[in-house]
C-alpha positions in Angstrom: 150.4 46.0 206.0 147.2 44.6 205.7 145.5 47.7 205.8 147.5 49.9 203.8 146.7 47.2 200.6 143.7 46.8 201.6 143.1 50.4 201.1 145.2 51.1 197.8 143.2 47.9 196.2 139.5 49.5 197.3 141.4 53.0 196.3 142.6 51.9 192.7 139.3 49.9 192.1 136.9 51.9 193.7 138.0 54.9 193.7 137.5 54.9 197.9 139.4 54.0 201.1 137.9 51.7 203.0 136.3 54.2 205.5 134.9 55.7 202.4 133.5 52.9 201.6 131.8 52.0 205.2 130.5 55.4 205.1 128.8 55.1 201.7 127.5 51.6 202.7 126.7 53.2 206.3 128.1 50.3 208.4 130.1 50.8 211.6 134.3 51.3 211.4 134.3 47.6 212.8 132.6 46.2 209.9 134.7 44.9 206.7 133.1 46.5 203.8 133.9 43.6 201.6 130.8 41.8 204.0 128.6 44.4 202.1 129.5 44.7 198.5 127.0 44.1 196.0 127.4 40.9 194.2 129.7 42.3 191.0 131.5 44.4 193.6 132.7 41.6 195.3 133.3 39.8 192.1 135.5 42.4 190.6 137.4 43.0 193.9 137.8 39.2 194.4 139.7 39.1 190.8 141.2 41.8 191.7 142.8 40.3 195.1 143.4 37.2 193.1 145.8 38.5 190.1 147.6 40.6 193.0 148.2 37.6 194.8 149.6 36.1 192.0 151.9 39.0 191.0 153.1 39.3 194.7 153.9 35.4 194.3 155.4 35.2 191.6 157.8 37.8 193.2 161.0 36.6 195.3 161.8 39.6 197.1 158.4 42.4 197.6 159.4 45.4 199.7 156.3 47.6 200.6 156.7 50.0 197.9 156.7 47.1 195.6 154.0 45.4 196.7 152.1 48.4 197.1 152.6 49.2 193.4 151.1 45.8 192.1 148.0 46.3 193.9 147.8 49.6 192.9 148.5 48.6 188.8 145.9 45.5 189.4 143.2 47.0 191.0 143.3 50.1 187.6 143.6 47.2 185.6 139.6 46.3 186.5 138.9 50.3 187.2 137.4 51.2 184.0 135.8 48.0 183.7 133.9 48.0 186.4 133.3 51.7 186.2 131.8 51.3 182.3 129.6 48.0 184.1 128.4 50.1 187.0 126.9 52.9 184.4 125.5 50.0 181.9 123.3 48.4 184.8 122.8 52.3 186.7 123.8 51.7 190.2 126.9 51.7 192.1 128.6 48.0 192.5 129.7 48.4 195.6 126.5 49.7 197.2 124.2 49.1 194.8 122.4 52.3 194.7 121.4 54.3 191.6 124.3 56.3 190.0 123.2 59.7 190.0 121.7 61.2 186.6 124.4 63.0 184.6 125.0 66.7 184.4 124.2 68.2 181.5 126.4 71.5 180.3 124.6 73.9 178.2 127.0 76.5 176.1 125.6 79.6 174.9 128.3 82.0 172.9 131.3 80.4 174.2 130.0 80.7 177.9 129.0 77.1 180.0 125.9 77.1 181.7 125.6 74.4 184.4 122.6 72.8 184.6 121.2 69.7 187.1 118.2 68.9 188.7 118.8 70.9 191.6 120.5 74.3 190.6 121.2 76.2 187.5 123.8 78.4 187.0 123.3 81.0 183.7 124.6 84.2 182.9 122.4 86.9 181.4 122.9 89.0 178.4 124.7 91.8 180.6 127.2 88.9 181.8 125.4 88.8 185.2 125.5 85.3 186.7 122.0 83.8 188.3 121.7 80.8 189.5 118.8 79.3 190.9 117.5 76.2 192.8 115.0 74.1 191.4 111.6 72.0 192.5 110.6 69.4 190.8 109.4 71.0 187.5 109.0 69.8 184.1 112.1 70.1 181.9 112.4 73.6 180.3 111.0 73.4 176.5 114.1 72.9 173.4 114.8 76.2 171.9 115.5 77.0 168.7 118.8 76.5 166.9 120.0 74.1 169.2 122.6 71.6 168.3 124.1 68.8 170.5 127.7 67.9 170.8 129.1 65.6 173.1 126.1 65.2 175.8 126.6 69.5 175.2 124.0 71.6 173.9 125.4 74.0 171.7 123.5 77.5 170.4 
């Protein structure tokens, strides 16, 4: 039982199992990730285990669905905080690497055209779809008539 609200707590907080998290902090299956969380990962999580214990308490009879269910609705209850926190200081709480840079989506005449900083994907004026992988170039220059809406550039 352990295990299972172990999981739905790093699931509903994180957004990862617990082998998802060992994987993205690269220690061995053995390991308890909670040992490597960065230090407002383990805060958040900590509240987190807190207010469920409480909840789980304050209950007199908890089947497994039950308790299941107030991990789940404690552990969302911190999600969007510590997701809006992770992109304020620009790295990942739990392993404290840097978030990757947004995508950006570019919309010419009602069609999207996805664009990172490793592959673009546009469509030409006969509606044939290129896409090509980038190097490390310098952004391309701002056209003309261009209007941003909603981190979307517009045409």
């Amino acid at each position: 039982m352990y295990a299972q609200t172990t999981d739905k707590l790093y699931k509903g907080l994180w957004s990862r199992t617990a082998s998802q998290l060992r994987q993205d902090l690269e220690i061995t299956p053995k390991e308890n990730p909670r040992d490597h969380f960065g230090k407002y990962a383990l805060i958040y999580t900590r509240l987190a285990e807190e207010l469920a214990s409480e909840r789980l308490n304050e209950s007199e009879t908890v089947t497994m669905t039950i308790a299941m269910n107030i991990v789940w609705e404690v552990a969302r209850l911190f999600y969007e905080q510590a997701k809006e926190l992770s992109e304020a200081v620009g790295y990942d709480l739990v392993t404290e690497k840097p978030l990757l840079p947004k995508k950006k989506a570019i919309i010419v005449n009602g069609t999207t055209i996805l664009n990172s900083n490793d592959f673009q994907i546009s469509m030409d004026k006969h509606f044939q779809v290129n896409y090509q992988l980038k190097s490390p170039l310098s952004p391309p220059p701002p056209y003309p008539h261009c209007v941003e809406k909603g981190g979307e550039t517009h045409f």
